[in-house]
C-alpha positions in Angstrom: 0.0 0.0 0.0 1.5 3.8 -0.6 -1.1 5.4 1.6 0.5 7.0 4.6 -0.8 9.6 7.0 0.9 12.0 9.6 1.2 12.0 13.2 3.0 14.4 15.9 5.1 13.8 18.7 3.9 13.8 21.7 -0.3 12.7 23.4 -1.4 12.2 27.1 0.2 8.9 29.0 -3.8 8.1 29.3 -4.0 8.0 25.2 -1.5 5.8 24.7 -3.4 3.2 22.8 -5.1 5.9 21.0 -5.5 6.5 17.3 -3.4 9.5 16.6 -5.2 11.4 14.5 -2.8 14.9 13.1 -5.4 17.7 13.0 -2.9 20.8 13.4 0.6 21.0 13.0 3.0 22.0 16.0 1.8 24.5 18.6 0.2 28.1 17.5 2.2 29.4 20.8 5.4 27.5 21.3 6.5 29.8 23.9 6.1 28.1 27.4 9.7 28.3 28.9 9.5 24.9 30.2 8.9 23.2 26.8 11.1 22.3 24.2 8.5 19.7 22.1 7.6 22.4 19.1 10.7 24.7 19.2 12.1 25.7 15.8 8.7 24.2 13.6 5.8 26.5 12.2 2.4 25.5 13.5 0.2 24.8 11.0 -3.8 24.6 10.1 -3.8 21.0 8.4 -7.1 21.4 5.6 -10.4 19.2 6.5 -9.5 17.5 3.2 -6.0 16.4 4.2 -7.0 15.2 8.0 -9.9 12.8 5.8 -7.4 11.7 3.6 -5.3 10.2 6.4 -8.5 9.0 7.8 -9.4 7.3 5.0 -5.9 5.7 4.8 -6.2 4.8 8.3 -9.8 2.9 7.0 -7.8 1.5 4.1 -5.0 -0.3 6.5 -7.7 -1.6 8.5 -9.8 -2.6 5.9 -6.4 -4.9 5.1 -5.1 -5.7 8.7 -8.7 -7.4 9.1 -8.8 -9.4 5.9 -5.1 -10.7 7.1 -6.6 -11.9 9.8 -9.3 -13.6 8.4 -6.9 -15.3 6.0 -4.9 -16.6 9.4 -8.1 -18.3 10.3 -8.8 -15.2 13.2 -11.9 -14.5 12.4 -11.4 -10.4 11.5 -10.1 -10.5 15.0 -6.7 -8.5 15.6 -4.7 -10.3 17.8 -0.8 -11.3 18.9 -0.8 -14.0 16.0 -2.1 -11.1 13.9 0.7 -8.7 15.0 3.3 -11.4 14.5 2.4 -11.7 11.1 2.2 -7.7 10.2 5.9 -7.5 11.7 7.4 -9.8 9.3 9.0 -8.9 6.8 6.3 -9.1 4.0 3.8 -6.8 6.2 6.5 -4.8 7.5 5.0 -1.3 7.6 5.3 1.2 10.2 1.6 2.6 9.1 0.4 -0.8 8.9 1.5 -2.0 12.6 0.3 1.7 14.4 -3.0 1.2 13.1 -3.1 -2.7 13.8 -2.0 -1.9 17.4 -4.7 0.2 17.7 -7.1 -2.2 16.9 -5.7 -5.4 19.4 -6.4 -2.7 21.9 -9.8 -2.1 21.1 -10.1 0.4 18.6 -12.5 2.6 20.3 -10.4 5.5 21.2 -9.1 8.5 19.2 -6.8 11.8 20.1 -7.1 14.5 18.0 -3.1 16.0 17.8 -1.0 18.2 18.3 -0.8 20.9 20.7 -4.4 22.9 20.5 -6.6 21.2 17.7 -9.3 23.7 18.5 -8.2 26.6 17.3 -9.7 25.4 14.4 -12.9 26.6 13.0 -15.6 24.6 14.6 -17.2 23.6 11.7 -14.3 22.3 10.3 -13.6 20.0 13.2 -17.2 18.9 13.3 -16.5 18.2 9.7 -13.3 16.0 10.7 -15.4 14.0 13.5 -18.4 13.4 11.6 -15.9 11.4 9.1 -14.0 9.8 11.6 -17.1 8.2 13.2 -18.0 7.5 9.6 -15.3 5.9 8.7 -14.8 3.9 12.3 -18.3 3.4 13.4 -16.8 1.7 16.7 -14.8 4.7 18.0 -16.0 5.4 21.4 -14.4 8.4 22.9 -12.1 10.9 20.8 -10.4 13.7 23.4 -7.5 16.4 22.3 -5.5 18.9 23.8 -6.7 22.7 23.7 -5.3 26.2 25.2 -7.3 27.5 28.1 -6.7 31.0 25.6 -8.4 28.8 23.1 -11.2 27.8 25.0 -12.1 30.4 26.9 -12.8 32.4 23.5 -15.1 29.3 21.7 -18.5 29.6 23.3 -20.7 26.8 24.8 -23.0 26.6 22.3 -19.5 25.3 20.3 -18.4 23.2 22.9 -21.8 21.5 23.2 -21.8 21.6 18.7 -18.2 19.6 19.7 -19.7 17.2 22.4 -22.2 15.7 19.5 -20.2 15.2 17.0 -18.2 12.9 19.3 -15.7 15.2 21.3 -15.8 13.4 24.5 -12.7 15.0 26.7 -10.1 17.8 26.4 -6.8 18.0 28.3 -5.8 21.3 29.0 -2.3 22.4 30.5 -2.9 24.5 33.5 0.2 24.4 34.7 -0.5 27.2 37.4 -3.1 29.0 38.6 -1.0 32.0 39.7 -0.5 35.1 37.1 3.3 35.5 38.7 4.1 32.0 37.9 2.1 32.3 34.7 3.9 35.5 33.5 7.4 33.8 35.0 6.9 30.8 32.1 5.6 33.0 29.3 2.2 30.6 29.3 0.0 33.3 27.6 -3.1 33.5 29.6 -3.9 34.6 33.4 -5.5 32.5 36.1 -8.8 34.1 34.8 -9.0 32.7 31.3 -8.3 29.2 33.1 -11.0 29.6 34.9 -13.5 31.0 32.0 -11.9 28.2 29.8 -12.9 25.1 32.1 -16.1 26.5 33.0 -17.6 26.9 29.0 -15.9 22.7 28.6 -17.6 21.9 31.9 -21.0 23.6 31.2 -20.6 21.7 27.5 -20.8 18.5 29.4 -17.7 17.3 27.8 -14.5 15.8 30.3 -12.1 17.9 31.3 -8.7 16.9 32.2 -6.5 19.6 33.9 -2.2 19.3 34.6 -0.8 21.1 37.2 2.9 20.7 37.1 4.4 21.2 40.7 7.6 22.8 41.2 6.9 25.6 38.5 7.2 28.4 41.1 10.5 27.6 41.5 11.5 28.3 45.4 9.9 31.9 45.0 6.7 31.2 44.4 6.3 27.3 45.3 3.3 28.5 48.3 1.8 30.6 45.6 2.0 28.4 43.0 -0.1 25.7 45.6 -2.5 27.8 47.2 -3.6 29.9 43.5 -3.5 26.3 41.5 -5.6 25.1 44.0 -8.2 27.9 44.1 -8.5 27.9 40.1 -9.0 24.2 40.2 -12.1 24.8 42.9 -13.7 27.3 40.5 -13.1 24.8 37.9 -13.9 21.3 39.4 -12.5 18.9 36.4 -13.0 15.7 36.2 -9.3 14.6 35.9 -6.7 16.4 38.3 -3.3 15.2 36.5 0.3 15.9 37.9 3.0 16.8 35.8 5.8 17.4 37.8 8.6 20.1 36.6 11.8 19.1 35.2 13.8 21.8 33.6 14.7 20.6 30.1 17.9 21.6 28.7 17.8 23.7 25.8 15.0 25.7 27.5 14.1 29.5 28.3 13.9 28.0 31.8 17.4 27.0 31.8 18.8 29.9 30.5 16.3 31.8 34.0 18.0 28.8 35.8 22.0 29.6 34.7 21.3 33.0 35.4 20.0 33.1 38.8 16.4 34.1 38.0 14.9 30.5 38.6 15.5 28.5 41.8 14.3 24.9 40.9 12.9 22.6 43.9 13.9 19.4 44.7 12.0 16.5 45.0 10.7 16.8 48.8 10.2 20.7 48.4 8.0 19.5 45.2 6.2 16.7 47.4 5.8 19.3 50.4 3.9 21.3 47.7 1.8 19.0 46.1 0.7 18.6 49.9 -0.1 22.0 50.1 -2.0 21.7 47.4 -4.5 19.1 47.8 -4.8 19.9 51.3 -6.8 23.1 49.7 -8.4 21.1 47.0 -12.5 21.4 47.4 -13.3 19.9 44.7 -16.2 17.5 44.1 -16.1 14.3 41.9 -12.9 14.9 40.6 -10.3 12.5 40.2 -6.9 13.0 41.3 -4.3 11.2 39.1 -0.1 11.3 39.1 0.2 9.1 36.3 3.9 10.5 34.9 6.8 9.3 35.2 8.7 12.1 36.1 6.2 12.3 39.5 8.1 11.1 42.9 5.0 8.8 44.3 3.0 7.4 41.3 0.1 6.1 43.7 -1.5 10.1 44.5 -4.8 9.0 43.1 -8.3 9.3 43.8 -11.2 10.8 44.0 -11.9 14.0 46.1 -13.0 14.6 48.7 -13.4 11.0 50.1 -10.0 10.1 49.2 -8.5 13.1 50.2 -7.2 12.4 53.5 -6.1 9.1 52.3 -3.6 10.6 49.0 -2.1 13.2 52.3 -1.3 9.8 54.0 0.8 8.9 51.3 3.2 11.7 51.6 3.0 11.5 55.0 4.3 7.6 54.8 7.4 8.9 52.3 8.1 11.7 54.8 8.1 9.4 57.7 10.5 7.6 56.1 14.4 7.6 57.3 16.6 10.2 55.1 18.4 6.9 53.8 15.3 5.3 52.9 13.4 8.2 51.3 16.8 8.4 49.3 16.6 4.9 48.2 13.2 5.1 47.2 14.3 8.3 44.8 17.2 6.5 43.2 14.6 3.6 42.2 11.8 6.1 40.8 14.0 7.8 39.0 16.1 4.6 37.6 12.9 3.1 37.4 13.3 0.1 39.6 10.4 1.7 42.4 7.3 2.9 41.7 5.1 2.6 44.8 6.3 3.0 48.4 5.2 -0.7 48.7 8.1 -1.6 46.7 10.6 -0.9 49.4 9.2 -4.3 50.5 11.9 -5.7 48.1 14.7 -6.8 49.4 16.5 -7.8 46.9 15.8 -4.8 45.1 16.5 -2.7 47.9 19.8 -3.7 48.9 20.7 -3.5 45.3 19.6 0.4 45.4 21.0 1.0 49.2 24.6 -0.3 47.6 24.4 2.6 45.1 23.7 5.0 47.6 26.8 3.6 49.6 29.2 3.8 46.7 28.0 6.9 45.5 28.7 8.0 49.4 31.9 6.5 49.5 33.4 7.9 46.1 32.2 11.1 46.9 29.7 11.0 43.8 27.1 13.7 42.9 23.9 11.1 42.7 21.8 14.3 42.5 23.2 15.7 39.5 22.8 11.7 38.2 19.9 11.7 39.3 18.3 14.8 37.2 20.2 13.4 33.7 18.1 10.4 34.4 15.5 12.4 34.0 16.3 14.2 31.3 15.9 10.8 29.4 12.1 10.9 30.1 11.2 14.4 28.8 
């Protein structure tokens, strides 16, 4: 087959078996301090005739991935014996195996990329849905990502125009909720178009996903950055909480604030202390707290608020009870990726493996900090 059809970088870590479906090109404000993901491109308005065209060869793949399977005896069903086969060399395609992973997982979800699909013209992405659905009758729940300066400007009634043509969620980078910390990163908007922004997706009736990304305050404004977040987030009341937490990424505005003095980063327990902070002021109701990245310290913050509240508090209340060897331990393993709940301390083996690092790291008179944070710069 010579179809083909575009996709970006980057989608949430809860679209991961998503269809990624290319709607814009790039982001139309690339200038976020912390982000490096769009520097140096153009964003672009991809035409409703090119996003159907890759559509369409997405329905064309499929079309073919099912009758392979039929011919493996599978019954139209995509499954490992299918993917096995679409990996050999005769089916080798990298357009062929995206689309057939899609469908072993299901099928039935779609994210509309890149950075803020709807600052197109609403008609134009009612246009693109109506096709998908069309074209993939199963699909049950599309979501994309969208500026709060975005959203605060389309109205309800487009929102709710949105919702039934099949937009079912939107992700929206908060980050903050303070205008200091807003201004400090160059986001665009103010605390108030957040608010105005979730309120028109909320009164849509469409999911609202927001990211608040702890540590962005820096040491200045870390209290600030807590107590505003939170207080945008009550006049808000998503459905989805999500933490991002901060890691300055080289090649940055933020590292240049960092080299010279105008940006004090935290480190992990000032970032956990504030993440405290926060949810102890969280009133919100029905919404569901989730720290699903892997650049957060404790994975398991989750639930729903408020009867899980005091519950996600005891968490960081078990790390910080902790001994300072112990808590250190447990950071080396998150970050290498050998930890990822506070239960996993439980391991031994494991353990003693980690507490030997510490110890020769200790006794060599190593920076495991400074490791530590190029670890991380392999997850951004």
């Amino acid at each position: 087959m010579e179809n083909c059809f575009e996709q970006g970088p980057i989608r949430p870590p809860s679209e991961a078996t998503s269809l990624l479906i290319r709607v814009t090109r790039n982001c139309p404000w690339n200038k976020c301090a912390f982000c490096h993901t769009y520097r140096g491109t153009r964003f672009e308005l991809r035409s409703v005739e090119e996003v159907k065209m890759d559509i369409q060869a997405m329905r064309d793949f499929a079309d073919h991935i099912v009758e392979l399977s039929w011919k493996l005896g599978e019954g139209g069903r995509v499954n490992k014996n299918v993917l096995k086969q679409i990996s050999n060399h005769k089916f080798h395609n990298d357009f062929f195996q995206t689309v057939a992973v899609w469908l072993y997982f299901g099928g039935e979800n779609v994210f509309l990329q890149d950075a803020n699909s709807l600052v197109a013209k609403t008609p134009d992405l009612i246009a693109i849905l109506d096709f998908l659905k069309e074209k993939f009758s199963q699909i049950k729940r599309i979501t994309t990502y969208c500026r709060s300066h975005t959203a605060a400007r389309k109205t309800v009634s487009e929102f709710e125009q949105l919702k039934k043509a099949g937009l079912s969620r939107i992700h929206v980078g908060m980050e903050s909720g303070s205008d200091d910390v807003l201004a400090v990163i160059n986001k665009g908007v103010k605390a108030i178009d957040h608010v105005k922004a979730g309120q028109n997706i909320r009164q849509a009736g469409i999911e609202l996903s927001e990211y608040f990304m702890p540590g962005l305050g820096g040491t200045k404004y870390t209290i600030q950055h807590a107590l505003e977040t939170a207080r945008v987030m009550n006049a808000i009341n998503p459905d989805f909480i999500r933490l991002r937490t901060l890691h300055v990424v080289p090649g940055t505005e933020l590292e240049d604030l960092v080299k010279n003095g105008e940006f004090q980063p935290l480190g992990d327990e000032d970032i956990l202390r504030e993440i405290q902070l926060f949810i102890e002021n969280l009133e919100v109701k029905g919404s569901h707290l989730v720290s699903d990245h892997i650049l957060n310290l404790l994975e398991e913050l989750e639930g729903t608020f408020p009867e899980d509240k005091a519950k996600i508090l005891s968490l960081i209340k078990r790390y910080f009870d902790l001994s300072d060897e112990e808590r250190l331990i447990f950071r080396l393993g998150r970050r290498s990726g050998a930890l990822r709940r506070l239960d996993d301390l439980a391991d031994k083996e494991t353990f003693l493996r980690l507490k030997a690092v510490v110890d020769n790291y200790a006794a060599e008179g190593g920076n495991l900090e400074e490791d530590m944070v190029k670890i991380m710069n392999n997850y951004i």
